[in-house]
N, CA, C and O atoms as CSV, one atom per row, in Angstrom:
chain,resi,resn,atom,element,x,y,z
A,1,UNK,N,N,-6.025,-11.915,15.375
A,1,UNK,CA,C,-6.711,-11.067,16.321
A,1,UNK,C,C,-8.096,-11.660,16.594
A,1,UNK,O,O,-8.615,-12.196,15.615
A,2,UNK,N,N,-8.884,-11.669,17.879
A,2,UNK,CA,C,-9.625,-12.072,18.343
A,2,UNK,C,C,-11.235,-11.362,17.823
A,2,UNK,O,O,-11.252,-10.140,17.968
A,3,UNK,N,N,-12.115,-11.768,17.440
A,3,UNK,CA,C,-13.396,-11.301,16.993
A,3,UNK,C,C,-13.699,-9.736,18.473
A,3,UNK,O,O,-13.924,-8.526,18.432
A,4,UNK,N,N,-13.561,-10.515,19.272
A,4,UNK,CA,C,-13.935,-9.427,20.714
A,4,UNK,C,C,-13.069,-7.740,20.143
A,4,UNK,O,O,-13.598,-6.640,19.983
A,5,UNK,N,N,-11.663,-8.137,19.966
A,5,UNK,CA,C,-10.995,-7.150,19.728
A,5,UNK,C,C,-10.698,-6.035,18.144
A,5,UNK,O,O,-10.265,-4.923,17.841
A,6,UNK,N,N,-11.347,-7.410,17.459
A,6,UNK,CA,C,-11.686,-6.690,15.917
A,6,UNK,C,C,-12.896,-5.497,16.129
A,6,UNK,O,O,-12.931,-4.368,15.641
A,7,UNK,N,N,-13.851,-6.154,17.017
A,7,UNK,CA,C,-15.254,-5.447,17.332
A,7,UNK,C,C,-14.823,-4.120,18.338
A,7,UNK,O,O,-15.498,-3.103,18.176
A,8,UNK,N,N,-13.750,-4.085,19.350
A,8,UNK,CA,C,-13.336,-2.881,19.783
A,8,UNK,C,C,-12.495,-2.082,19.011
A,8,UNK,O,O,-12.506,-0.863,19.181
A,9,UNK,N,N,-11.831,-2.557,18.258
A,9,UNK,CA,C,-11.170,-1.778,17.372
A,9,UNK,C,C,-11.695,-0.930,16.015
A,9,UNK,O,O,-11.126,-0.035,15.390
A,10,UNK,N,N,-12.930,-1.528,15.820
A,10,UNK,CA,C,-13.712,-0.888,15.003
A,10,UNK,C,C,-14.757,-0.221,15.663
A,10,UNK,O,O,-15.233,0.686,14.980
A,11,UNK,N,N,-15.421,-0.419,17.095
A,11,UNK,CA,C,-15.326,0.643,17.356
A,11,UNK,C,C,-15.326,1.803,17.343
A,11,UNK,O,O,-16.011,2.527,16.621
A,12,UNK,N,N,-14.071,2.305,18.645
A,12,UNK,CA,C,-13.072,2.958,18.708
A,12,UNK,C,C,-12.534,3.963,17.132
A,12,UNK,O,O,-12.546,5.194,17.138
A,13,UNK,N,N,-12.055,3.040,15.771
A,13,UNK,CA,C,-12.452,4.092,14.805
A,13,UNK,C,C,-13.400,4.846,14.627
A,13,UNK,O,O,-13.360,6.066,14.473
A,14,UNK,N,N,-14.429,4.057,14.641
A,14,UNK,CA,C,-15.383,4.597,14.561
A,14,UNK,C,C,-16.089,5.779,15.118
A,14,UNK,O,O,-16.732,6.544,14.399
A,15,UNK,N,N,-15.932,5.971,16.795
A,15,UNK,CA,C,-15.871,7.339,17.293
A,15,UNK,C,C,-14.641,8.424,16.916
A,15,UNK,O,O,-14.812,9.574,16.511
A,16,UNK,N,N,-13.746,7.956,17.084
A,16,UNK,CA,C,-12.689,8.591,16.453
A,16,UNK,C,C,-13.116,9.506,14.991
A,16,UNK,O,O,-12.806,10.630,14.595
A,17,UNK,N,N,-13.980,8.406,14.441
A,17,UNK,CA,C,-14.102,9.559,13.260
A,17,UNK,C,C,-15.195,10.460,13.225
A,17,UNK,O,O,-15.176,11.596,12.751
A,18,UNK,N,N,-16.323,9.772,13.853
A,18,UNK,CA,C,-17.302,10.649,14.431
A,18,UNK,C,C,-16.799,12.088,14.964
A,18,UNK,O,O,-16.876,13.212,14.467
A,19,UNK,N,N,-16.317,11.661,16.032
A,19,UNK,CA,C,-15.303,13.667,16.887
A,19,UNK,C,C,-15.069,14.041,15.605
A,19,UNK,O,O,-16.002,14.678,15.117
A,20,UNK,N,N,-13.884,13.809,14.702
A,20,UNK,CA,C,-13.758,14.609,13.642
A,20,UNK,C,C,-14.378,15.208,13.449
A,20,UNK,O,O,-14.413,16.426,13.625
A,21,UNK,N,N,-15.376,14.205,12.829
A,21,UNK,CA,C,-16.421,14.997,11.265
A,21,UNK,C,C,-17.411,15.924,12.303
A,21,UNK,O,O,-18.077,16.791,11.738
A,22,UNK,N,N,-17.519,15.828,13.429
A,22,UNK,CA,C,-18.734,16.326,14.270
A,22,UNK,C,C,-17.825,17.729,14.318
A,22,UNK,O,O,-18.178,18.458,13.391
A,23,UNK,N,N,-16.926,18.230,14.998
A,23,UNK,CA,C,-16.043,18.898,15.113
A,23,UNK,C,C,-15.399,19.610,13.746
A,23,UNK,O,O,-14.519,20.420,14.039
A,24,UNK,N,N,-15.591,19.510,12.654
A,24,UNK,CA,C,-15.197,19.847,11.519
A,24,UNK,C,C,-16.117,20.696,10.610
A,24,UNK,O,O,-16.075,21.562,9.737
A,25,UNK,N,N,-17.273,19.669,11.583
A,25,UNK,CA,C,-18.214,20.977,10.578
A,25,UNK,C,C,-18.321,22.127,11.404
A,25,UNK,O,O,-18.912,22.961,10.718
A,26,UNK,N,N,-18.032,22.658,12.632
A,26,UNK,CA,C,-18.660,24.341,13.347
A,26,UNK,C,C,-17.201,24.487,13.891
A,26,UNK,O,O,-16.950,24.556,15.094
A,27,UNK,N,N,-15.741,24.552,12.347
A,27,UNK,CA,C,-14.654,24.431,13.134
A,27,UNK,C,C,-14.557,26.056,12.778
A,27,UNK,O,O,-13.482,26.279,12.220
A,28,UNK,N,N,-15.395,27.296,12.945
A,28,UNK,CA,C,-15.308,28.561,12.779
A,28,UNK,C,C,-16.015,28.995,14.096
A,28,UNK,O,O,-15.692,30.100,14.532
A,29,UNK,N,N,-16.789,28.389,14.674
A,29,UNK,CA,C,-16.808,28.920,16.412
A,29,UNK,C,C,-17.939,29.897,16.202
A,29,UNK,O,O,-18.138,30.713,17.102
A,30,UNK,N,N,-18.648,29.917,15.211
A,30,UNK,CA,C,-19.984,31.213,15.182
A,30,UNK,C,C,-21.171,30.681,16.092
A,30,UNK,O,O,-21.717,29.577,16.092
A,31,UNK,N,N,-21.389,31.755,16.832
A,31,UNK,CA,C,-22.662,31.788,17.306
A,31,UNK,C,C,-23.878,32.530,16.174
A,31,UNK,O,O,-23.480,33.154,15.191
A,32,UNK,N,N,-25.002,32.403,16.396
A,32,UNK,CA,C,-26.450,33.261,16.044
A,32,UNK,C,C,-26.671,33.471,16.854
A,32,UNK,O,O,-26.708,32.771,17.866
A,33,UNK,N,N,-26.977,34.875,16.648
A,33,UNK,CA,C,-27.878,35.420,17.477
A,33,UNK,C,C,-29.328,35.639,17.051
A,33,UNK,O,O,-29.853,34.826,16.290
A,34,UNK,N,N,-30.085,36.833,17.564
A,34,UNK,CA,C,-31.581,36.855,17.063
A,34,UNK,C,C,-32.126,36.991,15.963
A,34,UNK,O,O,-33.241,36.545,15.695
A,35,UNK,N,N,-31.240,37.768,15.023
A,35,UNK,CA,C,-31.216,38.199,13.749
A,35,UNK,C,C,-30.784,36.897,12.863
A,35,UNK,O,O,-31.050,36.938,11.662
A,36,UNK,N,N,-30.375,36.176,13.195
A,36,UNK,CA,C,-29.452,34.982,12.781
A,36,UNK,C,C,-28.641,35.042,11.689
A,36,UNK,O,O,-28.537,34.541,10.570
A,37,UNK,N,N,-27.873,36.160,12.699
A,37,UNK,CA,C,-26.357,36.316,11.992
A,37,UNK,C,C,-25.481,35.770,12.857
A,37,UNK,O,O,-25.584,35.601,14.072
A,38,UNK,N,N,-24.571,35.501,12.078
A,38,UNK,CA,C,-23.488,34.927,12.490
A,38,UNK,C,C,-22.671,35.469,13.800
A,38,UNK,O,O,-21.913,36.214,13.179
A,39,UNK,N,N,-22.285,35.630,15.148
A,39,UNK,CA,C,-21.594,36.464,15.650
A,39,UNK,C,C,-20.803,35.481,16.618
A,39,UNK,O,O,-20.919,34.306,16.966
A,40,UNK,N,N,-19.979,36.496,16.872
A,40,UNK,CA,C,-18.641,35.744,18.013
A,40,UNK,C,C,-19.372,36.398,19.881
A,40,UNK,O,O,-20.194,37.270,20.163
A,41,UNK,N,N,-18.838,35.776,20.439
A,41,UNK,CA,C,-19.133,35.980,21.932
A,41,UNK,C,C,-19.667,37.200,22.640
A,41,UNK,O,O,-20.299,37.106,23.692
A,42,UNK,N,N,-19.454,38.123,22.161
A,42,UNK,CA,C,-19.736,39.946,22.549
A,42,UNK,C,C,-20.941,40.154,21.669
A,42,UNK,O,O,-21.336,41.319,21.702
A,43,UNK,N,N,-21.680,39.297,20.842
A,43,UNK,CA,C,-23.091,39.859,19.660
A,43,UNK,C,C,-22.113,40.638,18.417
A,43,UNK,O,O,-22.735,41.177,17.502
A,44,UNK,N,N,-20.955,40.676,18.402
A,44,UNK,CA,C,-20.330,41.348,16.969
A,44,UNK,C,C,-20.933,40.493,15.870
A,44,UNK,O,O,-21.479,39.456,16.246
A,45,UNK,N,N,-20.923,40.743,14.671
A,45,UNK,CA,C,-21.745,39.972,13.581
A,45,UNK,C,C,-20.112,39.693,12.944
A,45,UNK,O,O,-19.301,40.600,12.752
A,46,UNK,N,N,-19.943,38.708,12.764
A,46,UNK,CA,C,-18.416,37.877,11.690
A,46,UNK,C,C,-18.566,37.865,10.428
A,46,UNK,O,O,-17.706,38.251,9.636
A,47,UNK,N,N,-19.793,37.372,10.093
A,47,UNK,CA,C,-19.638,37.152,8.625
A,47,UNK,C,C,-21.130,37.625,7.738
A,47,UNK,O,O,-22.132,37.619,8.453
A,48,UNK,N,N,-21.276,37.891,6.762
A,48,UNK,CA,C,-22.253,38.225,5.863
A,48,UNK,C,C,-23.434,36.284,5.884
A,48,UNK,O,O,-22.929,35.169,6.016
A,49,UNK,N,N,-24.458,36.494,5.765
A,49,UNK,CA,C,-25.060,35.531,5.457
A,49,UNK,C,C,-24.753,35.318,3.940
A,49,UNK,O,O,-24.552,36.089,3.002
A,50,UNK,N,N,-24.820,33.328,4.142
A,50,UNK,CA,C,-24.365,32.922,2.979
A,50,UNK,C,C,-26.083,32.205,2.094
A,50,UNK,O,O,-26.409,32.016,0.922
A,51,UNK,N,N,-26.561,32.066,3.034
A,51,UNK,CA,C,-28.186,31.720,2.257
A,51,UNK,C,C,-29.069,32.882,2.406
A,51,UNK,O,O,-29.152,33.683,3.337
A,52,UNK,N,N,-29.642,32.819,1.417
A,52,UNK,CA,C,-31.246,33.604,1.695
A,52,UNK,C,C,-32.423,32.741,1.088
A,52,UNK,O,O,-32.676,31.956,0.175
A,53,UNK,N,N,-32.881,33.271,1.980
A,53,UNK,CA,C,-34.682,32.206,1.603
A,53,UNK,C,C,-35.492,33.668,0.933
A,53,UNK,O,O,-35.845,34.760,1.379
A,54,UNK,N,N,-35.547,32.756,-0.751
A,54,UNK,CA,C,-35.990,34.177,-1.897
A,54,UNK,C,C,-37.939,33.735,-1.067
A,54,UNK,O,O,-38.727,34.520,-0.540
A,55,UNK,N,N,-38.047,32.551,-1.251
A,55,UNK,CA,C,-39.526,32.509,-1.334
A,55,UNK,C,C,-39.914,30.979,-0.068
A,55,UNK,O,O,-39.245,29.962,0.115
A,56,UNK,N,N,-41.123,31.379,0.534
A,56,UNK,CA,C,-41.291,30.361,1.766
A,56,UNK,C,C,-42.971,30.428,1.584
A,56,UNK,O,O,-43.614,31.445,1.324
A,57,UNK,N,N,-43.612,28.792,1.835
A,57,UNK,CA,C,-44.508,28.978,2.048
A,57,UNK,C,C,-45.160,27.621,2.648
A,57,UNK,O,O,-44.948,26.521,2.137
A,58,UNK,N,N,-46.211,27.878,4.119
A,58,UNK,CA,C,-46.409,26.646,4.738
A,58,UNK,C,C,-47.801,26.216,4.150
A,58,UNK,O,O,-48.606,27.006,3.658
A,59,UNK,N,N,-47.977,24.868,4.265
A,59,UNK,CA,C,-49.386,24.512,4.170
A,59,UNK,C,C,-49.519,22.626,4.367
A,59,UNK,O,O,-48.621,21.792,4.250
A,60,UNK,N,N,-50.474,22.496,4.584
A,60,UNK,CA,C,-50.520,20.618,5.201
A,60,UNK,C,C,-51.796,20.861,3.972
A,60,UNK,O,O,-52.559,21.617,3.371
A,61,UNK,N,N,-51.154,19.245,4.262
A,61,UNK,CA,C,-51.937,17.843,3.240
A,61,UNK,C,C,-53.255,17.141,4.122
A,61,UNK,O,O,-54.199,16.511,3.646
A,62,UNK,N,N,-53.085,17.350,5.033
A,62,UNK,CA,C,-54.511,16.980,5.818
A,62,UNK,C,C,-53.951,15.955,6.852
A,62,UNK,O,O,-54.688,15.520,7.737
A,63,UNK,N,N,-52.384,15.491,6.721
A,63,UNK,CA,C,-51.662,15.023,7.727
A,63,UNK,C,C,-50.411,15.608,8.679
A,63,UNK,O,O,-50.125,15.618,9.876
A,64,UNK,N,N,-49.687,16.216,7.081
A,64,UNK,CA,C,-48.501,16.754,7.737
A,64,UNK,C,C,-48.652,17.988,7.181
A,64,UNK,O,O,-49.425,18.292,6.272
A,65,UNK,N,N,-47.498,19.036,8.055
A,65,UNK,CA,C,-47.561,20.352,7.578
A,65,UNK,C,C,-46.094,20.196,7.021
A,65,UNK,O,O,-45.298,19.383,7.489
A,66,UNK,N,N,-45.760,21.206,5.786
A,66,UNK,CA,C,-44.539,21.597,4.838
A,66,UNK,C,C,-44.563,22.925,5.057
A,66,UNK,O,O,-45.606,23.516,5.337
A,67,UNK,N,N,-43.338,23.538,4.939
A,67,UNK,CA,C,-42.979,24.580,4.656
A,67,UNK,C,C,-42.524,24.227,3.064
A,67,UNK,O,O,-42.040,23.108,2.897
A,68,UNK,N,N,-42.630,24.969,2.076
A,68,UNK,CA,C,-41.716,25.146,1.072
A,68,UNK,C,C,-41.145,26.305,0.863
A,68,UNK,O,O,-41.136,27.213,1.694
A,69,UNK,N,N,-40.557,26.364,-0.417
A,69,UNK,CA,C,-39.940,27.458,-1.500
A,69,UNK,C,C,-38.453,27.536,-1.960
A,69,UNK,O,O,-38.106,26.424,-2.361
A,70,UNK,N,N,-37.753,28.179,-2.019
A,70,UNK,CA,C,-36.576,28.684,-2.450
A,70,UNK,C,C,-35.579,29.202,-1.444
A,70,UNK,O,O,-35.942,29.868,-0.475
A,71,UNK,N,N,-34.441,28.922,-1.658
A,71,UNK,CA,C,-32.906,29.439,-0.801
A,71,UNK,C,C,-32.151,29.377,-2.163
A,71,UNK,O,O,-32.323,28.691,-3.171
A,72,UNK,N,N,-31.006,30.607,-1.737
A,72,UNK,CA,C,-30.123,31.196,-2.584
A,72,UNK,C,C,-28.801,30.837,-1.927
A,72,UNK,O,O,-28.624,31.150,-0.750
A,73,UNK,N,N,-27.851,30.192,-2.625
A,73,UNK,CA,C,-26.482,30.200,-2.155
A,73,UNK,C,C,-25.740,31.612,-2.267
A,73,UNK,O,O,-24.873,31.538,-3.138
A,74,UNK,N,N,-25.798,32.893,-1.662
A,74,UNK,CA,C,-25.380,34.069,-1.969
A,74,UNK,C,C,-23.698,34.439,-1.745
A,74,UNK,O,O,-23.151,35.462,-2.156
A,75,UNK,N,N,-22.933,33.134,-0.854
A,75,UNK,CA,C,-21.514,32.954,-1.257
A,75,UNK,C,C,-21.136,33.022,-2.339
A,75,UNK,O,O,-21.889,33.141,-3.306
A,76,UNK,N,N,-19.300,32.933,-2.430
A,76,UNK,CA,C,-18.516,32.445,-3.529
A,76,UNK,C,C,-18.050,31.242,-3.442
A,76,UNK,O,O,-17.042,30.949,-4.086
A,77,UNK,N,N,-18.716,30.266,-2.595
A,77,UNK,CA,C,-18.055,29.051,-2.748
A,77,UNK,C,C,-19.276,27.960,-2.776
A,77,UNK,O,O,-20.452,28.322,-2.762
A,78,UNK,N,N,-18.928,26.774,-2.813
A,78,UNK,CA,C,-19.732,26.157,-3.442
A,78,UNK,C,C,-20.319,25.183,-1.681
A,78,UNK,O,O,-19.529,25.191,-0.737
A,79,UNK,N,N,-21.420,24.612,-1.571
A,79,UNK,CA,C,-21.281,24.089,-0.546
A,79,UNK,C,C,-21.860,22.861,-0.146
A,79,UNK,O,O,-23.069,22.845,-0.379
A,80,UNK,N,N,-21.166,21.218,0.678
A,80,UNK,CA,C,-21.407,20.044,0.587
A,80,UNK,C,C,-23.135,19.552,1.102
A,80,UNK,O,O,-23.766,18.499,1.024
A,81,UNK,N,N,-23.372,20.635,1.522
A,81,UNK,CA,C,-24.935,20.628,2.047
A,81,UNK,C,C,-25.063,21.671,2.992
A,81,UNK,O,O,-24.218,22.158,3.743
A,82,UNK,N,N,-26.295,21.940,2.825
A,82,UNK,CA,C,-27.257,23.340,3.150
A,82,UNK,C,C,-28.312,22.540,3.751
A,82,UNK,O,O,-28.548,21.438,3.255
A,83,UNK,N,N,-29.333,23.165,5.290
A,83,UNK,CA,C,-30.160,22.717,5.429
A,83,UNK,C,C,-30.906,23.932,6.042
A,83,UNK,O,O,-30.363,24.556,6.954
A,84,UNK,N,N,-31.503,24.108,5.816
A,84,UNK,CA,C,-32.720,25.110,6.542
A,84,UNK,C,C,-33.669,24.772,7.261
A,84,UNK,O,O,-34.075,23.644,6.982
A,85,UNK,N,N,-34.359,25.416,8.314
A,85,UNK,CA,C,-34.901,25.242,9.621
A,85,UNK,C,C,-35.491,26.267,9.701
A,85,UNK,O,O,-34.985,27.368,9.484
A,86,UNK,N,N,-37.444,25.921,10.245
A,86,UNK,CA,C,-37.872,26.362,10.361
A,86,UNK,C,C,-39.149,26.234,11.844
A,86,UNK,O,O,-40.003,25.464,11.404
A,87,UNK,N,N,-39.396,26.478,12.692
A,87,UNK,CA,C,-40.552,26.870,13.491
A,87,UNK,C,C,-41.838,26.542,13.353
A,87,UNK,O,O,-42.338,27.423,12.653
A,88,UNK,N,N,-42.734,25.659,13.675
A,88,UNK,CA,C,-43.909,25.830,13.582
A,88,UNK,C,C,-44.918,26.293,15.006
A,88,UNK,O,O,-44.680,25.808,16.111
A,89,UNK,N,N,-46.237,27.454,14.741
A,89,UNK,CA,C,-46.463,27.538,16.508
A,89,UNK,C,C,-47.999,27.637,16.123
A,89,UNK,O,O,-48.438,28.110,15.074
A,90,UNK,N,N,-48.596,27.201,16.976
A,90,UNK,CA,C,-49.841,27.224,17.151
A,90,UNK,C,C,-50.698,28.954,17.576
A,90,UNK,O,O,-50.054,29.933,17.954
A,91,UNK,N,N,-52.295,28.936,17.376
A,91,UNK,CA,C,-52.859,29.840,17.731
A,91,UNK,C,C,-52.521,30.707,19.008
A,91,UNK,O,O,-53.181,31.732,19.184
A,92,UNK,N,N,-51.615,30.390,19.835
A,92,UNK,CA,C,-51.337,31.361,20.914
A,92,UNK,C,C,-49.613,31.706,20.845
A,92,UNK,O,O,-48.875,32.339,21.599
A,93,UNK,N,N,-49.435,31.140,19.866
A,93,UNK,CA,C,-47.780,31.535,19.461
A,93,UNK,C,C,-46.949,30.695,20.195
A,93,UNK,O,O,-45.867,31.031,20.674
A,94,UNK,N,N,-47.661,29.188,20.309
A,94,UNK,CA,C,-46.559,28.297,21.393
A,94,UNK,C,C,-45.792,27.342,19.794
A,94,UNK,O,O,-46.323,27.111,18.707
A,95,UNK,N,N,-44.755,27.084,20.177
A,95,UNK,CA,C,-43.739,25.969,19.252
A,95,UNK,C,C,-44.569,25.063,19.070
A,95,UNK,O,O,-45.029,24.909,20.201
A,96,UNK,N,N,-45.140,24.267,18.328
A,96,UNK,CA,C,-45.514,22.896,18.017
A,96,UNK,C,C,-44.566,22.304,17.759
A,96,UNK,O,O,-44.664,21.277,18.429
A,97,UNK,N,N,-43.097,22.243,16.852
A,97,UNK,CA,C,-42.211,21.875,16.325
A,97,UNK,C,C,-41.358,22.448,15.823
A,97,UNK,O,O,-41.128,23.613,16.145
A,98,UNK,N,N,-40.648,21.815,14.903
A,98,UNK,CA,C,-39.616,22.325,13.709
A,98,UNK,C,C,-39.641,21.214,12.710
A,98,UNK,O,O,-39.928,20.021,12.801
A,99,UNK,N,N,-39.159,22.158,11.503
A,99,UNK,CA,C,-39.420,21.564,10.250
A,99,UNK,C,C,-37.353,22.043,9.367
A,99,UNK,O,O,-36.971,23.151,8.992
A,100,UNK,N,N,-36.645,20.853,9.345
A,100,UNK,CA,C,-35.553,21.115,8.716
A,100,UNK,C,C,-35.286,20.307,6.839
A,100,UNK,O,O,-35.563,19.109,6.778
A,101,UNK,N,N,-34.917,20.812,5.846
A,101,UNK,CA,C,-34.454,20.025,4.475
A,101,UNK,C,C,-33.671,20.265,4.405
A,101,UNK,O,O,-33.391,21.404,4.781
A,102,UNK,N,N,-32.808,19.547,3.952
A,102,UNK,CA,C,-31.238,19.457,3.848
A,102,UNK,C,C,-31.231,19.363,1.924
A,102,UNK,O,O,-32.282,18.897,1.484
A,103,UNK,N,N,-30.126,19.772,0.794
A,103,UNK,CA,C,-29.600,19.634,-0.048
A,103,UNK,C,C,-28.393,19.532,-0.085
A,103,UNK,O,O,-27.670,19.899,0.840
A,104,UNK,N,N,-27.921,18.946,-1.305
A,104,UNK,CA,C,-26.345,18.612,-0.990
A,104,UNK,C,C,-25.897,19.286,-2.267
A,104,UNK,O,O,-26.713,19.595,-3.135
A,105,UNK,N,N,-24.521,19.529,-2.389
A,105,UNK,CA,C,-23.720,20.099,-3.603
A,105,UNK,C,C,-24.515,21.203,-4.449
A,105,UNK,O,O,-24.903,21.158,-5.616
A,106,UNK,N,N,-24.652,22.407,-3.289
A,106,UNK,CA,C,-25.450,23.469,-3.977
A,106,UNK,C,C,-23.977,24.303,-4.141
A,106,UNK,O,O,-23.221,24.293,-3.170
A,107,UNK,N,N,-23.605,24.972,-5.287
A,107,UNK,CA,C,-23.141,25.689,-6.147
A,107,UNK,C,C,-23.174,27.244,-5.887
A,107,UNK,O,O,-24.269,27.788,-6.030
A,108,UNK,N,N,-21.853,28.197,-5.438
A,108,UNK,CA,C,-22.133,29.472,-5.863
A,108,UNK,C,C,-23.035,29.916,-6.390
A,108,UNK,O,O,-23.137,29.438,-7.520
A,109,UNK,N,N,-24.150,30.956,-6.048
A,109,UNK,CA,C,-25.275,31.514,-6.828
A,109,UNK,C,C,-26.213,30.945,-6.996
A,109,UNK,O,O,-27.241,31.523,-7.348
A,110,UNK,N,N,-26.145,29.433,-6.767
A,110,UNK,CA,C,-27.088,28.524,-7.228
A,110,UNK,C,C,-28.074,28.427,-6.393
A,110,UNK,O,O,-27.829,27.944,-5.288
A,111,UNK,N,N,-29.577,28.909,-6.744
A,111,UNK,CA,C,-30.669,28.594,-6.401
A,111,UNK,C,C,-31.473,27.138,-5.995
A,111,UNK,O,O,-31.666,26.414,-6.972
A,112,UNK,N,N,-31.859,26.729,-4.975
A,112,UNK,CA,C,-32.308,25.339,-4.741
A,112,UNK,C,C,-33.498,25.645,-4.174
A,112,UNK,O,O,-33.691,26.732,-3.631
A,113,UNK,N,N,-34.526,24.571,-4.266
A,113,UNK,CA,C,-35.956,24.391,-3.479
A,113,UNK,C,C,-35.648,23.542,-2.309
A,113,UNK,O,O,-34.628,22.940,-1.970
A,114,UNK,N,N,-36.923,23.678,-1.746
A,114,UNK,CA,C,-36.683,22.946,-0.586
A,114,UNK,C,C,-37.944,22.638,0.440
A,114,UNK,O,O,-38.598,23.572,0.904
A,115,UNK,N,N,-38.150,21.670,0.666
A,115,UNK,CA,C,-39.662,20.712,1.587
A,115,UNK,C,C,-39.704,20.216,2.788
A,115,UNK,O,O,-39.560,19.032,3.094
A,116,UNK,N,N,-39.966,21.402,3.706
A,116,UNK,CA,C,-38.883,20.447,5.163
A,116,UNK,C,C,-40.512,19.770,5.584
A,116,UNK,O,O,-41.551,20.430,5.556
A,117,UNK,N,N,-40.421,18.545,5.902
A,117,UNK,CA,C,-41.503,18.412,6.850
A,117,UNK,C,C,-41.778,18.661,8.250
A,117,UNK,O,O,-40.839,18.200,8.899
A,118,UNK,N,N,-42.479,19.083,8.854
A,118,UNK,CA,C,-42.699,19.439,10.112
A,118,UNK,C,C,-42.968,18.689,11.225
A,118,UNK,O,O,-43.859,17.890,10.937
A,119,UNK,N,N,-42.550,18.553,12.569
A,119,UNK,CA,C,-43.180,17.945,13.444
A,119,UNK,C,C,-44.297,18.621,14.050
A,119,UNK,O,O,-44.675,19.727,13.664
A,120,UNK,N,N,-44.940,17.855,15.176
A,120,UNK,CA,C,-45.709,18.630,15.505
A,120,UNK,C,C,-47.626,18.196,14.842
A,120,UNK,O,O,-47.786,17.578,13.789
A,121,UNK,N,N,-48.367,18.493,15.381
A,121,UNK,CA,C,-49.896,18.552,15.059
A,121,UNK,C,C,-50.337,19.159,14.007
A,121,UNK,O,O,-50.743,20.253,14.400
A,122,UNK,N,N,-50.575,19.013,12.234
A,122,UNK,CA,C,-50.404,19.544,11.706
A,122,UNK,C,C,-51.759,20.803,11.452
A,122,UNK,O,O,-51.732,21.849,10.804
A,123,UNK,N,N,-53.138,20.020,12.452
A,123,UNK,CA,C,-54.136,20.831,12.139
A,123,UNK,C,C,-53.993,21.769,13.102
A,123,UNK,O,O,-54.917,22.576,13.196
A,124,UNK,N,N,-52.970,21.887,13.931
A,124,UNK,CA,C,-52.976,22.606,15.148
A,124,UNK,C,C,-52.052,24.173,14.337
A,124,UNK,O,O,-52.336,25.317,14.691
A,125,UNK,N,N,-51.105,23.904,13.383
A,125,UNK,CA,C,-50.677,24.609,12.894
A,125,UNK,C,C,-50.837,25.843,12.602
A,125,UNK,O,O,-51.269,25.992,11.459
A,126,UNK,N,N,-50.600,27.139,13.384
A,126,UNK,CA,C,-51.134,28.302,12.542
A,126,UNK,C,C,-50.184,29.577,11.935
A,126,UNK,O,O,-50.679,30.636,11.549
A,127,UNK,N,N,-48.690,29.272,11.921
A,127,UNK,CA,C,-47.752,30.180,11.354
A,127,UNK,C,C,-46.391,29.119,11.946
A,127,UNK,O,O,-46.218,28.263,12.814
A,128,UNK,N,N,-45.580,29.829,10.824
A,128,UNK,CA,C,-44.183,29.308,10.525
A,128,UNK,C,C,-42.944,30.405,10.516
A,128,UNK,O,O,-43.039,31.385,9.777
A,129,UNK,N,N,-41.919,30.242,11.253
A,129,UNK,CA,C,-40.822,31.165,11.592
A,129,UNK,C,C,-39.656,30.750,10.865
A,129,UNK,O,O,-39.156,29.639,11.045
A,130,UNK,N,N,-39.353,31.308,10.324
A,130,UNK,CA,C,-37.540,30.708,9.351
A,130,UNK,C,C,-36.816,31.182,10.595
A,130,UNK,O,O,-36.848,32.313,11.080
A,131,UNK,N,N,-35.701,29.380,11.323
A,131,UNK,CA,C,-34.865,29.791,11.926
A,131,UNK,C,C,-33.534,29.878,12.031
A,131,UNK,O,O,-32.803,30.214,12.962
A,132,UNK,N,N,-33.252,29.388,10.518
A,132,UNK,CA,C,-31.904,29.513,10.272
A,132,UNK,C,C,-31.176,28.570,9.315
A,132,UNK,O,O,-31.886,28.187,8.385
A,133,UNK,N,N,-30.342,28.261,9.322
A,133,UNK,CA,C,-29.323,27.718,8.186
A,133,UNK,C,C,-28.145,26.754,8.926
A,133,UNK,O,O,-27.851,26.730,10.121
A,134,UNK,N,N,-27.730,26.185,8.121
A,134,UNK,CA,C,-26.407,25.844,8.272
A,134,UNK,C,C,-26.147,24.919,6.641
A,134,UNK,O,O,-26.874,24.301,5.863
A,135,UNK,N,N,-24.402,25.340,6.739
A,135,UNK,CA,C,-23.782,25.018,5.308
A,135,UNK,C,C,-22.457,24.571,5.664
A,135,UNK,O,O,-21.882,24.737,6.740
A,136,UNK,N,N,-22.055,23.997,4.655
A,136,UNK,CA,C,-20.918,23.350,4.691
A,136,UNK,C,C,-20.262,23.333,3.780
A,136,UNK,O,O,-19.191,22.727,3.803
């Protein structure tokens, strides 16, 4: 086989597996809504939240701004990664950014920390919004 066609053929897997895995992870069809619960097309709520954020707290280093603290796996199952997302907005309540941390192989019940860094201007910074989750 020809180098040209080794290089399309790998490829070609290669998106191929991309769709999958892209498609595999939101293969339950939930929307959020404002509350950021889980809901299907009409605002019905589907499922119980599976994280909670026990403890959150923002503050910069004199470059960047962090959110920290704590999330709770409050499922029964165990999950391949968790990432949380959060909001940053300036003195008139405009978005500066978002700030997301990801963990991997968090455990039923199992408590994890977490350090998202933020985009955004960090001295411009003046409050932080938790906007949600996603798990796997």
């Amino acid at each position: 086989m020809s180098k040209k066609r080794s290089l399309l053929l790998l490829l070609l897997c290669g998106f191929v597996f991309l769709t999958c895995a892209v498609g595999s992870s939101s293969s339950d069809g939930d929307l959020y809504n404002d509350s950021n619960e889980p809901s299907n097309s009409s605002g019905q709520t589907t499922k119980k939240e599976e994280i909670e954020i026990l403890s959150s707290n923002g503050h910069s280093d004199g470059y960047f701004y962090y959110v920290e603290g704590k999330a709770k796996n409050v499922s029964d199952e165990k999950f391949s990664s968790i990432s949380v997302s959060f909001n940053v907005y300036d003195k008139d309540g405009v978005v500066l950014g978002s700030c997301t941390d990801y963990q991997s192989d968090v455990l039923a019940g199992e408590t994890m920390k977490f350090k998202a860094l933020c985009s955004g201007e960090a001295k411009a910074v003046k409050s932080y919004k938790y906007t949600g989750y996603t798990a796997w």
